[in-house]
C-alpha positions as CSV (number, residue, x, y, z in Angstrom):
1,X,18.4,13.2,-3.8
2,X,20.2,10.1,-5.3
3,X,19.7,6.5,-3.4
4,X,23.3,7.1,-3.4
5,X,23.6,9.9,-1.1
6,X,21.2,8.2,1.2
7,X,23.2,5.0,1.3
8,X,26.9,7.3,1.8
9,X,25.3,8.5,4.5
10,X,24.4,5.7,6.5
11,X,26.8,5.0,9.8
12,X,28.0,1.6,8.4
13,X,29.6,3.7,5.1
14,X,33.0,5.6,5.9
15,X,31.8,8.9,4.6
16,X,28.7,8.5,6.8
17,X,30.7,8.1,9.7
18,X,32.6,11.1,8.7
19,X,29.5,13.2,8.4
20,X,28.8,12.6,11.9
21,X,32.3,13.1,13.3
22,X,32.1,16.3,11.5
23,X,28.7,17.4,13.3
24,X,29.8,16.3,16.2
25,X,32.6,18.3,15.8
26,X,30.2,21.7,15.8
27,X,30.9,22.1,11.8
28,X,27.3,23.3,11.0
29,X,24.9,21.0,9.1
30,X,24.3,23.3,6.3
31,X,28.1,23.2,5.4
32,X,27.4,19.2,5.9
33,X,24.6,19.0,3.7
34,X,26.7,21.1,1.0
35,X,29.5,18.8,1.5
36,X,28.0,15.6,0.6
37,X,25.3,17.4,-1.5
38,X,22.3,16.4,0.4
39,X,19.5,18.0,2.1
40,X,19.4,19.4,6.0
41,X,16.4,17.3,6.4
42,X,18.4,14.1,5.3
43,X,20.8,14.9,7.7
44,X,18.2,15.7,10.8
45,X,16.7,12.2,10.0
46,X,20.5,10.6,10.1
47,X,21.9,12.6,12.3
48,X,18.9,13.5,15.0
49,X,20.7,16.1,17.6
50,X,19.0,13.9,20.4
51,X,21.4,10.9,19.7
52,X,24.8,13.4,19.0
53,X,24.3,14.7,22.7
């Protein structure tokens, strides 16, 4: 994965604040991870499910 993707999805960048609208919103993390082409564990590590409760 690109240094890219890891910064886009940080919660200070727009699309990374999108990203976890859209989990919070019950769109699955695999459809997520294919969105912004990165992997689920990226997203487990940004997005813990303990913190989305």
């Amino acid at each position: 994965m690109s240094s890219c993707a890891i910064q886009i999805l940080t919660s200070s960048h727009p699309l990374g604040a999108q990203a976890g609208r859209l989990i919070r919103a019950g769109v699955p993390r695999q459809q997520v991870a294919i969105i912004y082409d990165v992997g689920l564990s990226t997203l487990h590590r940004k997005f813990p499910a303990s913190k989305l409760a």
